[in-house]
C-alpha positions in Angstrom: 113.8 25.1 59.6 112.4 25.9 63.3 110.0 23.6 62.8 112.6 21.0 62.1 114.6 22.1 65.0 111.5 22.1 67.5 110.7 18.3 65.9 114.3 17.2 66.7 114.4 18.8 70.0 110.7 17.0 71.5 112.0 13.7 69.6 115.5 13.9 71.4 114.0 14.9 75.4 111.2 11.8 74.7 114.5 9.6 74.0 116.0 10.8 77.0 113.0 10.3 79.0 112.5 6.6 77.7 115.8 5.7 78.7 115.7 7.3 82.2 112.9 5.1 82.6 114.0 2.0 81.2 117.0 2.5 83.6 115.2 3.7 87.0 112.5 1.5 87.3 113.7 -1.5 87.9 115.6 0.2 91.0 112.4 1.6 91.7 110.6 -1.6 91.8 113.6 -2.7 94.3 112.7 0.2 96.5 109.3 -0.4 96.2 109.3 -4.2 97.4 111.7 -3.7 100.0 109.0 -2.7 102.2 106.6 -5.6 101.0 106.6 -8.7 102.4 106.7 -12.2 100.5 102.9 -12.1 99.5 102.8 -9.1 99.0 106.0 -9.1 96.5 103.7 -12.5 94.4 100.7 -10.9 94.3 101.0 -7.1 93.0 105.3 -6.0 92.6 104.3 -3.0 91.0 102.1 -1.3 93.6 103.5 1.1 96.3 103.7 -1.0 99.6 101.1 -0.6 102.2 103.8 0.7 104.9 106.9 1.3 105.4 108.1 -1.9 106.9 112.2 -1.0 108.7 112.1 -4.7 109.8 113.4 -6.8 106.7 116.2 -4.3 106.9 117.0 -5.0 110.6 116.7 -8.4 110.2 119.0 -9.0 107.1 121.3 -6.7 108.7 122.0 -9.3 111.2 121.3 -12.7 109.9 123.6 -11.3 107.0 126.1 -10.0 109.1 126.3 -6.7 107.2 128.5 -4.7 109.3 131.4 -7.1 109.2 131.0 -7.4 105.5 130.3 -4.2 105.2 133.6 -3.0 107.4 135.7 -5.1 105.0 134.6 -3.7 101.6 135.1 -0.1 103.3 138.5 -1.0 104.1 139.6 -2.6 101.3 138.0 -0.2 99.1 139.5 2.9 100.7 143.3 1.3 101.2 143.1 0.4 98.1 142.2 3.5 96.1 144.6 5.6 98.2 147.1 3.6 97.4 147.1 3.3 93.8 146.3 7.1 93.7 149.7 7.8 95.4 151.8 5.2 93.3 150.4 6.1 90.4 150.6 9.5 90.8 154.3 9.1 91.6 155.2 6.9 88.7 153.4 9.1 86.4 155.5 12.4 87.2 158.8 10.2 87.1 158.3 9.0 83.7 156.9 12.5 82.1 159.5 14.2 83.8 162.7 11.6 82.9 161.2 10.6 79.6 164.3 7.7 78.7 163.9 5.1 76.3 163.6 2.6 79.6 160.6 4.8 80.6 158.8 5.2 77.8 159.1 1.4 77.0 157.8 0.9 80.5 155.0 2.9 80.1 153.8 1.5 77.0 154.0 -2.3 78.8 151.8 -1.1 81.4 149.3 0.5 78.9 149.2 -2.8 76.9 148.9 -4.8 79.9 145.3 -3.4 80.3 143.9 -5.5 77.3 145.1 -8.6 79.0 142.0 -10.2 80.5 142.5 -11.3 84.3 140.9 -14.7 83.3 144.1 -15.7 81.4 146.0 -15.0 84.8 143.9 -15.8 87.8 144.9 -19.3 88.2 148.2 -18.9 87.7 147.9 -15.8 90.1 146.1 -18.0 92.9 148.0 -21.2 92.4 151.2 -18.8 93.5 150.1 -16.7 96.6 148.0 -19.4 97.5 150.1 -22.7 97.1 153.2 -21.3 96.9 153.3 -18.3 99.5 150.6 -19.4 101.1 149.4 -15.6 102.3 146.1 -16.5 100.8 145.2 -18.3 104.3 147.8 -16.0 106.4 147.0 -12.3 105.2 144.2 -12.7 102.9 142.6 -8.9 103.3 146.5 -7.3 102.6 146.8 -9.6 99.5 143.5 -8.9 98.2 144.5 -4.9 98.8 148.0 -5.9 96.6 146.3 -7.0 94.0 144.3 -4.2 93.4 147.1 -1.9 93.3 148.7 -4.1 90.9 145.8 -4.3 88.9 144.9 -1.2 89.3 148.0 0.8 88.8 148.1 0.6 84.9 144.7 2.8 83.9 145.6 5.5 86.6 149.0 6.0 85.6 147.9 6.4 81.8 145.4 8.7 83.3 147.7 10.8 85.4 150.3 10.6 82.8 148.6 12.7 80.3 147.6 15.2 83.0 151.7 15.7 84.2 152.1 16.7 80.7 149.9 19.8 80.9 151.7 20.9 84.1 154.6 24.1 83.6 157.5 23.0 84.2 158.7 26.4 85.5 156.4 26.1 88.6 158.7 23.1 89.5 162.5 25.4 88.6 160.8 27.8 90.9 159.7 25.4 94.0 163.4 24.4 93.3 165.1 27.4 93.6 162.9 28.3 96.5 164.3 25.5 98.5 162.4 22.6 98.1 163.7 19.1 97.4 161.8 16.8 94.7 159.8 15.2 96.8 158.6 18.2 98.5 157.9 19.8 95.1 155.9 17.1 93.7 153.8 17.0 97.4 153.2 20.6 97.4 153.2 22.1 94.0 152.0 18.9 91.4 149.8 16.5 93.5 147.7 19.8 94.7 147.3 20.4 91.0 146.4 16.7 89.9 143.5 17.0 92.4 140.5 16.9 89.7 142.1 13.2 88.1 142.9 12.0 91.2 138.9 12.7 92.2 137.7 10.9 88.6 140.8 8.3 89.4 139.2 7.3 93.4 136.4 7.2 91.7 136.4 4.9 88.9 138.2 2.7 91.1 135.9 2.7 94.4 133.3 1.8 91.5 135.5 -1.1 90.1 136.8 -2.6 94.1 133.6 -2.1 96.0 131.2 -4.1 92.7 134.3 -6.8 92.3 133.3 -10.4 93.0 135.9 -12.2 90.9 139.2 -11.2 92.8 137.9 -11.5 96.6 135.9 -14.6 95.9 139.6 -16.1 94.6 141.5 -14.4 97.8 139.0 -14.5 101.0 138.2 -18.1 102.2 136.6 -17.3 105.3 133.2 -16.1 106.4 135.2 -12.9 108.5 136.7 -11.6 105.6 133.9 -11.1 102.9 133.3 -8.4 101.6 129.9 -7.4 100.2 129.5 -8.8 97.1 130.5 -12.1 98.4 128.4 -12.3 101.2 125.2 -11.3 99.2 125.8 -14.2 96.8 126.2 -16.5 100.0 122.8 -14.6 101.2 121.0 -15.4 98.3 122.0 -19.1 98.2 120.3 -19.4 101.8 117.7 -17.0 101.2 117.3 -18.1 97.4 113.0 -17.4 97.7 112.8 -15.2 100.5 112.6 -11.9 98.4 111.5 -9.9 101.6 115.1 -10.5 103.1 116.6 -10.6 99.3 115.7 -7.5 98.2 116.1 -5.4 100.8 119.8 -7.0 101.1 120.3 -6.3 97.2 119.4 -2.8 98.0 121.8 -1.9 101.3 125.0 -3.5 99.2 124.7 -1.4 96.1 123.1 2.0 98.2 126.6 3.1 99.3 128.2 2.6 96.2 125.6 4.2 94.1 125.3 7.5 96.5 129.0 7.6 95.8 128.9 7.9 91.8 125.9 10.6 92.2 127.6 12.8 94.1 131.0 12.2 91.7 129.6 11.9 88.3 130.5 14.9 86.9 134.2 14.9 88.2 134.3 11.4 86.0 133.8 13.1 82.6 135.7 15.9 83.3 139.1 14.1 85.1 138.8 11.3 81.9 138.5 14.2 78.8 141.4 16.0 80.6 143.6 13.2 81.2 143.1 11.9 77.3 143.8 15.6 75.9 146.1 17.4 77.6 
């Protein structure tokens, strides 16, 4: 029997270790031959590079115009996640709290509406704000923001909504009776109190805006406005051979967003297993 055990354990850390490497090397190999130049890249992509060469980084950096791109993706990223973070947040405690027929129905449209595949409405979407209202060429950065909170909204209110449900009441009756008016009781005694989903909430969603490509290639026509994941698929259309400048351009778009889900991976798990049970 601890023979079996001891067998299961070494077969079950070798799986683990297989897949850690099936997963990391290829970043590796992108760390690796960001350093390398062109022939060196052709002639040996596994080996460790000869120096470490800061100079492809510098120079994509500005034939790329990374901080502009960069300083857009930060900006609609952040707006964007606060803002569906507080709406959510709010509509969530309204609908646990004044659980109506109208509510409830509510609630289960939004939850549905998450199976609905934006492809079925982009053109539709973009024909209307773009045709129509025309704030696709007026305010193309606030619509893009919009749309995420509209897109956005449904999954963090499901989330949040099963959270509210775990909350005591009483805490509320007493915030009351101490003085405080709804709005001050929900700022002060629930949102405080919702902080681990609203962490696995931010994010899931920094992870969803900051990687999107689909949306803000629709909504941002000009050069100023792109954010990083359009800008390095307009990179590596000029660039499409030169993987000195390529790679280390891959690397600087997805290093912020990765350092991000390191350092938040476990309040994921956690804020997603609460939501769904309590």
């Amino acid at each position: 029997m601890e023979a079996r055990k001891r067998a299961a354990s070494i077969l079950t850390y070798t799986l683990l270790i297989i897949s850690f490497v099936v997963f990391v090397f290829p970043f590796f190999l992108m760390v690796v031959n960001s350093f390398k130049n062109n022939g060196e890249i052709l002639e040996s992509p596994f080996s460790l590079p000869a120096s470490l060469n800061f100079g492809h980084f510098a120079e994509v950096v500005d034939k790329m115009n990374f901080l502009v791109s960069f300083r857009n993706t930060v900006v609609i990223t952040l707006l964007s996640v606060l803002l569906i973070g507080i709406f959510a947040a709010m509509t969530a405690y309204y609908m646990v709290r004044r659980p109506t027929k109208f509510n409830n129905g509510l609630f289960a449209l939004m939850v549905a509406s998450m199976i609905i595949p934006f492809q079925s409405i982009m053109i539709p979407l973009i024909y209307i704000y773009g045709a129509k209202l025309h704030w696709i060429d007026a305010a193309p950065i606030p619509l893009l923001i919009i749309l995420y909170i509209g897109f956005g909204s449904a999954l963090s209110i499901f989330m949040y909504h099963g959270f509210v449900k775990s909350i005591p009441y009483e805490l509320e009756e007493a915030s009351l009776l101490d003085g405080c008016t709804r709005p001050q009781t929900f700022f002060r005694i629930v949102l405080p109190m919702l902080a681990p989903t609203s962490v696995t909430i931010a994010i899931l969603n920094v992870l969803w805006i900051w990687n999107d490509y689909l949306l803000p290639s629709l909504v941002l026509t000009k050069d100023r406005d792109f954010t990083m994941p359009i800008k390095m698929k307009v990179f590596n259309g000029t660039y499409m051979n030169n993987w000195e400048l390529l790679i280390p351009a891959l690397l600087l778009t997805i290093l912020p967003i990765l350092v991000a889900y390191l350092f938040g991976q476990r309040y994921i798990i956690r804020g997603v297993s609460q939501g769904a049970i309590k």
